[in-house]
N, C-alpha and C positions, 0 to 999 in steps of 0.2 A: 504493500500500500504506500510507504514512504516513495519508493522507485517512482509510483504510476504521479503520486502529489510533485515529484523534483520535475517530472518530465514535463510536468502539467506549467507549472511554476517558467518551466525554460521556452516549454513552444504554446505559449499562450493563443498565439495566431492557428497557430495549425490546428488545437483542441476546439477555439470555437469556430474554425469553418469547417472542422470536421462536424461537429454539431449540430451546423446550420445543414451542409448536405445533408447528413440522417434525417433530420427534420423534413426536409425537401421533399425526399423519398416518401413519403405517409401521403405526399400532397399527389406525387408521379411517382408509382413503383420503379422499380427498376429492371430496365428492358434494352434489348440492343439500341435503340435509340442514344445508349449517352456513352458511347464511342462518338459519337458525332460531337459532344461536348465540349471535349479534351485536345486540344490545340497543342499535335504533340512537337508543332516545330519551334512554338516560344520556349516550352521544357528543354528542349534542345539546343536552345540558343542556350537559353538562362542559365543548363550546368555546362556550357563547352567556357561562354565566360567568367562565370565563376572559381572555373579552373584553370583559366591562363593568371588570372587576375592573383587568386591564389601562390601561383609560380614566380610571378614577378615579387612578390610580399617574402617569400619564401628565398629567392636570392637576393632580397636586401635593396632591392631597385627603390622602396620608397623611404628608405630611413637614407638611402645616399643621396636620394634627391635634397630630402627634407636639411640634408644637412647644408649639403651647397647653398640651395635658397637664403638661409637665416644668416648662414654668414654673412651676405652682403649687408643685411640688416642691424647687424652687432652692433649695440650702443645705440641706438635710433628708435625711441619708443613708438613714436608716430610707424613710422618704418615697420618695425616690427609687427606692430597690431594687426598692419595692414597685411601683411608677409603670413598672419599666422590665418589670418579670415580665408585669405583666398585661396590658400593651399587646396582647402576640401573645395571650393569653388571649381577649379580649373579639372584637379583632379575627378571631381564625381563626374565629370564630362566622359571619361574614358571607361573608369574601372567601378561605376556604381556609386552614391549617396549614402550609402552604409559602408560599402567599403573605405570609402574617406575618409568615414568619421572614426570607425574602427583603427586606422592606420594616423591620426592626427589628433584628437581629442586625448588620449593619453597622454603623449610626448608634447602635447603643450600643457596639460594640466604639471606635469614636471619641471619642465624648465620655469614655468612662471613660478613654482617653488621657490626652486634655488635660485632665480633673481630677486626674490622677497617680495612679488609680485600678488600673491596668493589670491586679494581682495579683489583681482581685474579674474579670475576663472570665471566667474559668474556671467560677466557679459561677453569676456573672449568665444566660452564656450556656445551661447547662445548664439550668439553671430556662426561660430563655424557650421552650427547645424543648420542656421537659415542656409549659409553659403552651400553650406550640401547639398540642402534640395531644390535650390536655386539653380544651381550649377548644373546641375544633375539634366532638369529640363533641356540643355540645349543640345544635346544629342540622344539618338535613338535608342544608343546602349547606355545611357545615363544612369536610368531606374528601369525596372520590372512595367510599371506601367507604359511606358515609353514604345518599350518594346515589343509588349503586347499588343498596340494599338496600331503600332509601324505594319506589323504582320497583320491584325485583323482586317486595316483596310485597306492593305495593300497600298501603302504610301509612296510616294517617291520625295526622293531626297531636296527636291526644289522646293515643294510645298509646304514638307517639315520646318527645312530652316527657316524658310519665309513668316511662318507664321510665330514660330518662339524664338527668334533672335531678338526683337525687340524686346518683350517683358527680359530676356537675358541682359541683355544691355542693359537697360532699367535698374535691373538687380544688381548688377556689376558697381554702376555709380552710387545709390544708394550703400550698398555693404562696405564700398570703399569707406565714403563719409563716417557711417556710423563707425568705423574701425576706429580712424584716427586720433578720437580725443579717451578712447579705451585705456593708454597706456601713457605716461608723463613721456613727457618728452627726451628725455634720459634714462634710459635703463641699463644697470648694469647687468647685461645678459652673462651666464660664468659660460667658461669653455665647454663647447660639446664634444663628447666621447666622437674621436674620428670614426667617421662612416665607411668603409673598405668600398672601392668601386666594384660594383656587380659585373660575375664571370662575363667575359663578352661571346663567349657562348650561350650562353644562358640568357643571354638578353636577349639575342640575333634568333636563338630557340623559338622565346617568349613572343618575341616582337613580333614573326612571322605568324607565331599561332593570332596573335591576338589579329592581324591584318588577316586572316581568311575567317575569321568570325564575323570582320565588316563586312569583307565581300558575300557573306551568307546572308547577314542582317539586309544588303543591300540587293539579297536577291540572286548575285551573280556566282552561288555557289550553295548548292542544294543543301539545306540542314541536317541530315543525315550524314551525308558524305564530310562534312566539316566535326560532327560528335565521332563519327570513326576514326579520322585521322587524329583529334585530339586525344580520343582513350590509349589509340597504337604508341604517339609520342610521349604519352606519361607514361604508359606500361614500361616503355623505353631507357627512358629516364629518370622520372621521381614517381616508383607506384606509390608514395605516401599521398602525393597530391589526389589521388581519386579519390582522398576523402575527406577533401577539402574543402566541393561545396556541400551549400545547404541544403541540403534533402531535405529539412523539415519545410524549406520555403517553397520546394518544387511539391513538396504533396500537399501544400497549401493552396498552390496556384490548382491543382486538380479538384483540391474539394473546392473551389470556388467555382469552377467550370462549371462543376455536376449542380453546385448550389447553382447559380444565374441558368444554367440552362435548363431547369427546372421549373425556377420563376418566372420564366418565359412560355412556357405551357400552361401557366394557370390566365385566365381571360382578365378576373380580374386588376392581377397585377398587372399585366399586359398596357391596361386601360391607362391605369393610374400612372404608370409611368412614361407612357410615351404623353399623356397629358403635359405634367410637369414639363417632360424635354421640350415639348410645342413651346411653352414659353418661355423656356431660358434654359438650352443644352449647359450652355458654361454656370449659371448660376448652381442648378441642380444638382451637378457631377462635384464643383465646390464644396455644396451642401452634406450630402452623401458620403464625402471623404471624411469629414469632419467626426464622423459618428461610424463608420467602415472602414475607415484607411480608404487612401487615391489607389492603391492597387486593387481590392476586391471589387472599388465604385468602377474602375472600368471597365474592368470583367462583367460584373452584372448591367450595367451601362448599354457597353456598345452592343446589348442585341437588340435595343430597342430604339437607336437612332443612328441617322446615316451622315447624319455633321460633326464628322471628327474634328470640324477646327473645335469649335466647341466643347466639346468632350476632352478634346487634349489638353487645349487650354485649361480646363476646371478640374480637372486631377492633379494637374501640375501646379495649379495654383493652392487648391485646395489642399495639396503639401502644406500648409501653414496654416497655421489655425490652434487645435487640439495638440495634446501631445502624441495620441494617437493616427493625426490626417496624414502623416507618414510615418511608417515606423520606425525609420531611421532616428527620427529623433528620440525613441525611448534607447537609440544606443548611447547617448552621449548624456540621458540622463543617469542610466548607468553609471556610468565611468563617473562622472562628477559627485555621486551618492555614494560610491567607494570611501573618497577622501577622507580624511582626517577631520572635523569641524564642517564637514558639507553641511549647509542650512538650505531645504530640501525646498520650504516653502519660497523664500527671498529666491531660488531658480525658476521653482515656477510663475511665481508672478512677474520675473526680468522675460521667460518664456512666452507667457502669456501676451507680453504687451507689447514685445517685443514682434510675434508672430501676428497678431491682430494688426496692429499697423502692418505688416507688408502685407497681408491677407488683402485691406482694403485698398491697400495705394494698387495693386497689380490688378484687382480685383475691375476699380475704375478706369483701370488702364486698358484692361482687356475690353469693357463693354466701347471703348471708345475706338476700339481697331475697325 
């Protein structure tokens, strides 16, 4: 019983959209129908990246980065602040919005330590998790949602960026400003433990896997064929990386399939939600996040409207909000709840107000495109 409560405790996502499917099922039995559900080439995406992403973390590619960056920054609080926001900014553009924060939120709650910094965690951290899932938006493999919606309606790459490079933009200026006055103007940052530059094999490995993931993402290289060559080159190489991604995220993403394509077969809901989208796809899918996370609102979403601007836009915005409207940010609640003197409330209310303000400024920005 202990076991089933730690499991329960650790994948909280996956126990209630497991729960939500069961439930589903009493409404629509289950019958060959929900193979049709299961969108197995986003799974395929999700763990082939996962797994390069993994690789790169695993030869030290982000701690060497991380380290170059902040040197330039040495001594420069302004600098720095700005140095440590955008980190996950730029990064969750490549390698995911949790991964970011997993790979940055740590190693700045340390160094602001031993600079004597301790009392700026609150707002550094806050900012890097907006930066995460800000960042995270402007490309396909950014977040989980992204890339679901890239695959559902069959996007192409002109459209995508056209439409969230501006709110990115936006965000960019915005997270820069609020960095700035986070940190005095003089900091004495102490010396970092040098970071060894990553094998250049290992990179050239990496780098290659991760550019035939794009060219899948992008269509021009079948999703099956790109999870074979990926599993042959870690078999290869590092069998410890197969167990590196999250399986509990990828049978999340399944029970949420089987939930929304469930919810879709009942007339009522049917009704009720393409109602709501008739008047505001972006408002709704914002809404939705708020209270489901932006990954299950898309999933359950996109069967019941055909304006992906709309839809993308309101997942992605609706990243901000709750602690919950992405879950990335329950990682870096995490991590800051670890510390020593963590003051759990004063994060959420710098969280809260913090999220609410860009919630609306992007919010008004988006009804105005």
């Amino acid at each position: 019983m202990k076991k089933v409560l730690r499991f329960c405790r650790r994948e909280k996502l996956l126990c209630i959209s497991a729960a939500l499917a069961l439930a589903s099922m009493f409404a629509m039995p289950p019958s060959a129908a929900y193979a049709a559900y299961i969108d197995l080439r986003v799974l395929g995406l999700l763990w082939c990246l996962m797994a390069v992403v993994a690789g790169f973390r695993a030869c030290g590619t982000f701690a060497w980065m991380t380290a170059r960056l902040l040197s330039a920054a040495r001594g420069n609080g302004r600098a720095l602040a700005v140095v440590l926001v955008l980190l996950p900014f730029f990064t969750a553009m490549a390698v995911t919005n949790d991964v970011a924060l997993i790979a940055f939120v740590p190693f700045t709650l340390v160094l602001l330590k031993r600079a004597g910094q301790a009392r700026a965690a609150i707002p550094i951290v806050v900012l890097q998790t907006l930066a995460a899932n800000l960042g995270s938006m402007a490309t396909p493999v950014g977040n989980p949602q992204n890339l679901y919606l890239y695959s559902f309606y069959g996007l192409d790459a002109g459209g995508f960026f056209t439409l969230l490079l501006p709110p990115v933009l936006l965000s960019l200026i915005c997270l820069t400003a609020a960095a700035l006055p986070a940190l005095p103007r003089a900091v004495p940052v102490p010396a970092l433990a040098p970071a060894p530059r990553p094998a250049a094999r290992l990179l050239a490995l990496y780098g290659g896997l991760f550019a035939l993931c794009l060219l899948s993402v992008f269509g021009l290289l079948p999703w099956w064929v790109l999870t074979g060559l990926i599993f042959i080159a870690l078999l290869g190489f590092d069998r410890a990386l197969l167990r590196a991604p999250d399986y509990g995220l990828l049978a999340t993403f399944v029970c949420f399939f089987i939930f929304s394509g469930n919810l879709g077969q009942i007339a009522w809901v049917r009704t009720l939600l393409q109602d709501l989208l008739s008047r505001s796809t972006l408002l709704t899918a914002a809404l939705a996040s708020q209270f489901i996370s932006n990954v299950p609102a898309a999933v359950l979403l996109s069967g019941f409207t055909a304006n992906w601007q709309g839809l993308l836009l309101g997942v992605n915005i609706g990243g901000l909000g709750t602690p919950i409207a992405s879950l990335a940010s329950l990682i870096s609640l995490k991590f800051y709840l670890r510390e020593p003197g963590a003051q759990p409330l004063r994060y959420l209310a710098a969280f809260t107000g913090a999220n609410l303000i860009g919630l609306l400024l992007l919010l008004e920005f988006a009804l105005c495109l």
